[in-house]
Each structure stands twice: as structure tokens, then as C-alpha cells.
N, C-alpha and C positions, 0 to 999 in steps of 0.2 A: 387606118385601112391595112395597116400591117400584120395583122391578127388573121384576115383571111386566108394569106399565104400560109400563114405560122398552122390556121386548123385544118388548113388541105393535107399540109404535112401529117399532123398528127393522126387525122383519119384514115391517111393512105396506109401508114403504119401500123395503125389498130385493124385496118381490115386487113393487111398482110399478114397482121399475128395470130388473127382467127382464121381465115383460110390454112393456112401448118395445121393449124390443128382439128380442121375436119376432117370427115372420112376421105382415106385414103384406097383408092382402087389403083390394086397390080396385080401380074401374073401371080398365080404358087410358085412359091421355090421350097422345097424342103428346107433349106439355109435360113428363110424367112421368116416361118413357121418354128423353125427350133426357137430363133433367138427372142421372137417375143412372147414364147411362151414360158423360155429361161428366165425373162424379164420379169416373169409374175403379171405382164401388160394383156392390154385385151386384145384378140385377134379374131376374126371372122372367116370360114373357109364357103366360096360359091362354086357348089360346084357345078359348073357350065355345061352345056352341048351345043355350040352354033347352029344345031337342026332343031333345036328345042325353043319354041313358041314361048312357055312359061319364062324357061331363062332370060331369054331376051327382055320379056315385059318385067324380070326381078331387075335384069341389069339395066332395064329405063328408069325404074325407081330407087337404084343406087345410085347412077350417075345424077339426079335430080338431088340425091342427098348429100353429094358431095360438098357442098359449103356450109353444111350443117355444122355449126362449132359443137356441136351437145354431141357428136358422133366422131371424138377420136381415136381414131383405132383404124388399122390396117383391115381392107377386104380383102383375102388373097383369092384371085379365080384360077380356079382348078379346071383342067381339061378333063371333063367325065369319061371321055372316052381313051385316053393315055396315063390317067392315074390309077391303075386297076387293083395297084398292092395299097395305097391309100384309102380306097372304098374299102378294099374290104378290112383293113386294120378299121375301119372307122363307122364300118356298117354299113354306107350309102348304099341303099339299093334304088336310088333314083336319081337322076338328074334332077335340078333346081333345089336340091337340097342346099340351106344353107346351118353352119353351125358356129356357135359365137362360144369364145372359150376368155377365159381369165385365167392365166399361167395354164396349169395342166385340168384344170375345172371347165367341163363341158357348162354354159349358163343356159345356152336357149339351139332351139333345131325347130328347125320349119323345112317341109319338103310342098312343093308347089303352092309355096305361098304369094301372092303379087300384093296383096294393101299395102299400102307403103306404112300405113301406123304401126300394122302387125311386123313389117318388117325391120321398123326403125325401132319397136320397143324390146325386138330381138338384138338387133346388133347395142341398143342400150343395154341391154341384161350384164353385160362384163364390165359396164364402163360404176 
């Protein structure tokens, strides 16, 4: 009966190593965004509006995807309405826009998109 303690362990730590490595949601930071794009790694930018209906239901089917092990990579949320030299370096003319990059390589952009497939197989496009 010593084996069931020994596979609790080993399971607690299997799922602690795949949670690390699912999507991760935080604010923008330009700092953030430099370095894993320096990294050659994939990074995802949402840009948000707290008054925005669409955002909201992008960021209930992010936060649902957060234990996704197949979706490692940073979401950074951007404030649509405070990032205004960002939008426009980057084109956004909408809130809910989200855009998924590998190093300096745009992969995938969707602007009011909520399916969570279309959305997951966007933030997969860099991975």
C-alpha cells in the first residue's frame, strides 16, 4: 500500500509541471513583450476594453484555457484604451483584437473572435 502515497506524489508533480506550462495571462508590459519576442518564444497580445462585451467573452474563453498544457505562451492584456502608440505601431483599430507572434513573426490575428477553437488554434499558430 505504499505505492499509493509514492503515485499521489508523482501525479501532484506531473500536474504541477503541466500547469508552468499552460497559457499564461498577465497585464502588457513593454518589458514583456520585448523579451519574449528577443526569445524567438511565442507571445500573444489581447487587446482589452472593460466596456467591451466581446473582450469579456475572449477573456472567459482564455481564462478556461488556462490549463491547456498545448497552449504555452504568455497572453499579454493590453488596455485598448491607454495603449494608443501600440495600436497604432500595430494597426489595431478594434478592441478584442487579439494577435499571436513567434519572435518578431506575426502567426495568427483575429478581431471579435469568441469560439474558443478559433481562438485556441490562433494562440497555437506560434507554438
Amino acid at each position: 500500500m505504499k505505492t499509493l502515497p509514492l503515485l499521489s506524489i508523482c501525479l501532484a508533480l506531473l500536474l504541477g509541471t503541466t500547469s508552468a506550462q499552460a497559457l499564461e495571462i498577465r497585464p502588457y508590459s513593454p518589458d514583456a513583450l520585448a523579451a519574449a519576442r528577443k526569445a524567438d518564444g511565442p507571445v500573444a497580445l489581447h487587446f482589452h476594453a472593460s466596456w467591451c462585451p466581446t473582450c469579456r467573452a475572449q477573456e472567459k474563453v482564455f481564462n478556461d484555457l488556462k490549463p491547456d498544457a498545448s497552449l504555452a505562451l504568455p497572453l499579454l492584456v493590453v488596455d485598448y484604451d491607454k495603449e494608443r502608440a501600440l495600436k497604432q505601431q500595430l494597426k489595431v483599430h478594434t478592441q478584442s483584437t487579439v494577435i499571436v507572434y513567434r519572435g518578431d513573426k506575426e502567426t495568427a490575428r483575429v478581431a471579435g473572435e469568441t469560439d474558443p477553437a478559433k481562438l485556441k488554434a490562433a494562440l497555437q499558430s506560434a507554438l
